[in-house]
ZAMAR-669003 format. One record per residue (C-alpha): y, z, x; residue number from 1; residue in one letter. Coordinates in steps of 0.5 Angstrom, whole numbers. Each point is the difference from the previous one (the first is absolute). Layout:
! ZAMAR-669003
<<Y; Z; X>; NUM; "a">
...
***
This chain:
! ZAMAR-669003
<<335; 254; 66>; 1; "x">
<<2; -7; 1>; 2; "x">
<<-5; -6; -1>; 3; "x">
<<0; -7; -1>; 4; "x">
<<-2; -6; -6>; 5; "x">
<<-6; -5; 0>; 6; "x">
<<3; -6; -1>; 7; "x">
<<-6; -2; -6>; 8; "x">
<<4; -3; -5>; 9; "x">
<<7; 2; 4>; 10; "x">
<<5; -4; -3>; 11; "x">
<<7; -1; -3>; 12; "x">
<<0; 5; -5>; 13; "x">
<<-2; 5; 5>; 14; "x">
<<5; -2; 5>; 15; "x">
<<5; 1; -5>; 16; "x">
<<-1; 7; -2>; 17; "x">
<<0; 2; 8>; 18; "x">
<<5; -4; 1>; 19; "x">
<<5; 2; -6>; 20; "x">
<<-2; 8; 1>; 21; "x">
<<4; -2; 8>; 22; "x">
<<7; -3; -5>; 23; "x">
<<-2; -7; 2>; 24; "x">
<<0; -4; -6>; 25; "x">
<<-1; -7; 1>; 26; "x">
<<-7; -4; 1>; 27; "x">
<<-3; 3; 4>; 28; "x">
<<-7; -3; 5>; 29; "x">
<<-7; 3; 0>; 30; "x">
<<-4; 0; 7>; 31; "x">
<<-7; 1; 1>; 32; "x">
<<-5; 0; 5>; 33; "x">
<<3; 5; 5>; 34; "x">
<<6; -4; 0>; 35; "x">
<<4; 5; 4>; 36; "x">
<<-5; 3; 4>; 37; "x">
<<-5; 5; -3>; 38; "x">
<<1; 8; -2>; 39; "x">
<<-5; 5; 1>; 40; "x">
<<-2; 6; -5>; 41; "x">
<<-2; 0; -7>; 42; "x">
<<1; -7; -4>; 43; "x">
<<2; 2; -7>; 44; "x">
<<-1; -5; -4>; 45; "x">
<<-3; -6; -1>; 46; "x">
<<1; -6; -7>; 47; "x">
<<7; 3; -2>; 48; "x">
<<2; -3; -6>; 49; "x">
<<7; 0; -1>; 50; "x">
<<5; -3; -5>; 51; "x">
<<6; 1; 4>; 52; "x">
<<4; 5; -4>; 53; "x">
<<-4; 6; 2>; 54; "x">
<<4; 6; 5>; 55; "x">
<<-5; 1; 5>; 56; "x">
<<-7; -3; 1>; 57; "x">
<<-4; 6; -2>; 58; "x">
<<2; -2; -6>; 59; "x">
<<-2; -6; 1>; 60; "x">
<<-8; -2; -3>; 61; "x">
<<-5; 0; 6>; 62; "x">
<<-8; -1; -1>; 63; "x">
<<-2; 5; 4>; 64; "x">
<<2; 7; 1>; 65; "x">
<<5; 2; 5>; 66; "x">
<<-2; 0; 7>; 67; "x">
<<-8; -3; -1>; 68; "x">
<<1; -7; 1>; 69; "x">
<<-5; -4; 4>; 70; "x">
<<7; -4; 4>; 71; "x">
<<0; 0; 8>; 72; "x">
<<7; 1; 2>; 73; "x">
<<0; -7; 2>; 74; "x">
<<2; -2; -7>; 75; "x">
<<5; 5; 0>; 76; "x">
<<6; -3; -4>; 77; "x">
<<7; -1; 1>; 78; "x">
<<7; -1; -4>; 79; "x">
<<7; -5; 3>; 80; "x">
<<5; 3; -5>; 81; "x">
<<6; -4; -1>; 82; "x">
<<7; 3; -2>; 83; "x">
<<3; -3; -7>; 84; "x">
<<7; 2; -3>; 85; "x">
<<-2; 2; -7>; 86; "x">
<<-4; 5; -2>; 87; "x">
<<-4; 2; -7>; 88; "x">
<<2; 5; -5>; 89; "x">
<<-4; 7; 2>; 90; "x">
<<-1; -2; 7>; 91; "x">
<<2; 6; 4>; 92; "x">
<<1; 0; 7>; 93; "x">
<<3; 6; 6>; 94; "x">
<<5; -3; 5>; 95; "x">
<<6; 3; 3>; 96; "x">
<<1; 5; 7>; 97; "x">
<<-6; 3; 3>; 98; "x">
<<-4; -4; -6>; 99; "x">
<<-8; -1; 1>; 100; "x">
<<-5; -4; -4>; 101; "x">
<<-1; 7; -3>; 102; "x">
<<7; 3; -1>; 103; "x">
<<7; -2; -1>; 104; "x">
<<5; -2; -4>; 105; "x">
<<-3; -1; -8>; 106; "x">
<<3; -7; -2>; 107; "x">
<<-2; -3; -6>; 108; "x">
<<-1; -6; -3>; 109; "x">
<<3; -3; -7>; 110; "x">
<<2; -7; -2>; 111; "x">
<<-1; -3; 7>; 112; "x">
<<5; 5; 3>; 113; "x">
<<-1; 7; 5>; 114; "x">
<<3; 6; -3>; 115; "x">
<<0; 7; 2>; 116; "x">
<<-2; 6; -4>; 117; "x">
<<4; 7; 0>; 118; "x">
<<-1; 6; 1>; 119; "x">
<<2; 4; -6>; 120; "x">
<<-6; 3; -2>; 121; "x">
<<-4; -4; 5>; 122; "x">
<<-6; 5; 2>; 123; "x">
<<-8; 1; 2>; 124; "x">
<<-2; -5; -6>; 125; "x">
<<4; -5; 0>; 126; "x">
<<-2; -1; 8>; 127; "x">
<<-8; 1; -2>; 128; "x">
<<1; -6; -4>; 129; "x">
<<4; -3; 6>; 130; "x">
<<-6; 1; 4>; 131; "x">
<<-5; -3; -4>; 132; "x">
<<2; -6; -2>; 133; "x">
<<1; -1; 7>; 134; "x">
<<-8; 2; 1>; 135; "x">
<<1; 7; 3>; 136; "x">
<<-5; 3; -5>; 137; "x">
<<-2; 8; 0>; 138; "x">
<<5; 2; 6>; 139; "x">
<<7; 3; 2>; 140; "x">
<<6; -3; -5>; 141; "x">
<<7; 3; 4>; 142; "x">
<<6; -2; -4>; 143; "x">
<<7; -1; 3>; 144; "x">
<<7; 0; -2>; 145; "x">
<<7; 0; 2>; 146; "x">
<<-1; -7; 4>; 147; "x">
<<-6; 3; 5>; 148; "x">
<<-2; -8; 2>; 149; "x">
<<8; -2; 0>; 150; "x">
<<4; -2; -7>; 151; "x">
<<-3; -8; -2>; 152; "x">
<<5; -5; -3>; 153; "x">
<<1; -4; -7>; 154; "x">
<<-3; 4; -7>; 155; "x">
<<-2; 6; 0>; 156; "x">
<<-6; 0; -7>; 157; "x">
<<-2; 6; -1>; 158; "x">
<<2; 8; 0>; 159; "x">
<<-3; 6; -4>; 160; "x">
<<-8; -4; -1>; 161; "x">
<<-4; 6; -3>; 162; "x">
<<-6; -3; 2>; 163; "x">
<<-6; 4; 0>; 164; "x">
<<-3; -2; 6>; 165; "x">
<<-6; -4; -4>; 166; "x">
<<5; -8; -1>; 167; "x">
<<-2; -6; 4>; 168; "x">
<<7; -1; 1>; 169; "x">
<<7; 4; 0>; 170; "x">
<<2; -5; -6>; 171; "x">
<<-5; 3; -4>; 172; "x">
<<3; 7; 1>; 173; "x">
<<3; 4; -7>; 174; "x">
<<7; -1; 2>; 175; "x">
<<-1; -7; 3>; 176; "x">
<<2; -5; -5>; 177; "x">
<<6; 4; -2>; 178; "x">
<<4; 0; 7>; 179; "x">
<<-2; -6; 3>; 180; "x">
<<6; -2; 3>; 181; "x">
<<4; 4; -3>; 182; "x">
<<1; 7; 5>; 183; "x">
<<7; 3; 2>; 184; "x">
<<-4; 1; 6>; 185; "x">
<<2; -2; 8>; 186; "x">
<<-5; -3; 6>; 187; "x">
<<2; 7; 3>; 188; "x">
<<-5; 2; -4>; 189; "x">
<<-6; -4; 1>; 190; "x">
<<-7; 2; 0>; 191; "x">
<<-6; -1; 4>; 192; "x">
<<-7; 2; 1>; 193; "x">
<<-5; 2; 6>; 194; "x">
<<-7; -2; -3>; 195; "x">
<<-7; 1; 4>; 196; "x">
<<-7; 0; -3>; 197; "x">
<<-4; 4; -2>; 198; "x">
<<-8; 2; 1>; 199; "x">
<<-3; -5; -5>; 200; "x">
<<-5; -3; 5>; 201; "x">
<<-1; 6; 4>; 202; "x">
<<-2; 3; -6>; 203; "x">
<<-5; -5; -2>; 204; "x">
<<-3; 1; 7>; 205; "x">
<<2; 6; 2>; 206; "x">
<<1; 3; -7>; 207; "x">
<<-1; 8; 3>; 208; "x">
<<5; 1; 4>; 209; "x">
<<1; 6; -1>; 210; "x">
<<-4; 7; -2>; 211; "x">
<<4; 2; -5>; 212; "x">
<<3; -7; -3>; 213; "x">
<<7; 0; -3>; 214; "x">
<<3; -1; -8>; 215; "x">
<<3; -7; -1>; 216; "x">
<<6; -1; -2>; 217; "x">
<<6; -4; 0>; 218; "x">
<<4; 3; 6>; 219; "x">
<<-5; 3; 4>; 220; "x">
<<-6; -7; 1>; 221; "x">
<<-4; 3; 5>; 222; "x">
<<-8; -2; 1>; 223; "x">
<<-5; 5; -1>; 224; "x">
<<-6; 3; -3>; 225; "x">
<<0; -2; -8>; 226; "x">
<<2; 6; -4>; 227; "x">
<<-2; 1; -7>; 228; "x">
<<4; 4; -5>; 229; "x">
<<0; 7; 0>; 230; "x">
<<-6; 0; 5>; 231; "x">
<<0; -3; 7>; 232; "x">
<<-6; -4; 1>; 233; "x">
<<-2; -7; 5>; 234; "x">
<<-4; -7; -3>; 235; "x">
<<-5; -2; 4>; 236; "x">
<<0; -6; 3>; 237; "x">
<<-6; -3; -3>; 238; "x">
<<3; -7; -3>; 239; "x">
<<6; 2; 2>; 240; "x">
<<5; -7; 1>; 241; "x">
<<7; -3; -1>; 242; "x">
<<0; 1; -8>; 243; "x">
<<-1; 7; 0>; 244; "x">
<<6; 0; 4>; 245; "x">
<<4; -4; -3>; 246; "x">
<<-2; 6; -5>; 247; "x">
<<3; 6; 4>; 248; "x">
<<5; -3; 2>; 249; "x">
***
């Protein structure tokens, strides 16, 4: 479900973090007010309190829990973004043919220069720590090789990065110091990842989808009933708020 931002305490920093999460990485400009029209719906935060260098405004410190604000959409928040040569080391961004802000060419930044990542080795957990540092948290991550988004140009960085899905970035990965720059790969051999979100917000509010819930696991991040080991069971929903989820998910 999309929804908007309250506009209390919306400033640069924040700004920067959509902004970076788009690949624009000069200074950007906050709006306020309904500055370009109201939306409707939910209004998922109100009070952020970024520092600029986070991946995605959940992650982000916010005053109340998600989706309870007393914001009306006239204080819907808005962002100008501008495009800057440079980039900072870690930064990821998918570009390339057929690319969406959720899917594309995986290009990663080091030493102020994009480069690509190849395919050697490359699979479901180098793309789930992809996905969530771009801020797609508990969904689908599809990898891709062999060029699928169209082959980049310059340095090619990484290759076989034994990441274990849990880093904050592909640099963090095993093999990731050891290689960087280094490969005897070719741009027909590029990577790339098509990301969705998962369930976390309806799991907090819908929580019970299902009859019979699904085990978690890291190819398969369904919502569902919350299953305790050797034995299926549900939690009742006394209480029951973003912590806990933050728990189970």
């Amino acid at each position: 479900t999309w929804g908007t931002v309250c506009d209390y305490g919306w400033g640069t920093n924040d700004a920067v973090v959509v902004c970076k999460q788009f690949g624009y990485y000069g200074p950007p400009t906050p709006y306020s007010g309904g500055y370009f029209g109201q939306g409707t719906g939910i209004i998922l935060f109100s009070d952020l309190n970024c520092n600029g260098i986070e991946s995605s405004l959940f992650s982000c410190l916010f005053s109340s829990s998600i989706g309870h604000t007393t914001c009306t959409h006239s204080r819907d928040a808005g962002v100008s973004c501008l495009q800057q040569d440079g980039c900072t080391t870690g930064d990821v961004r998918l570009v390339g043919t057929g690319s969406t802000i959720s899917q594309g060419r995986v290009e990663l930044c080091y030493n102020n220069t994009w480069g690509t990542v190849c395919d050697d080795s490359w699979d479901i957990n180098e793309a789930i720590v992809v996905c969530n540092q771009l801020g797609y948290y508990n969904g689908t991550a599809v990898p891709y090789n062999k060029a699928y988004f169209g082959q980049g140009s310059g340095i090619i960085l990484l290759t076989g990065l034994g990441c274990s899905d849990r880093e904050s970035s592909l640099l963090l990965c095993p093999n990731a110091n050891t290689v960087i720059g280094d490969t005897n790969c070719h741009h027909s051999q590029d990577v790339g990842v098509n990301c969705s979100h998962g369930y976390a917000l309806n799991m907090l509010y819908h929580w019970r989808r299902t009859s019979g819930g699904y085990w978690l696991n890291h190819q398969s991040r369904q919502s569902g009933g919350v299953l305790q080991q050797h034995m299926g069971g549900t939690v009742c929903g006394d209480s029951w708020d973003i912590n806990e989820a933050i728990v189970v998910c």
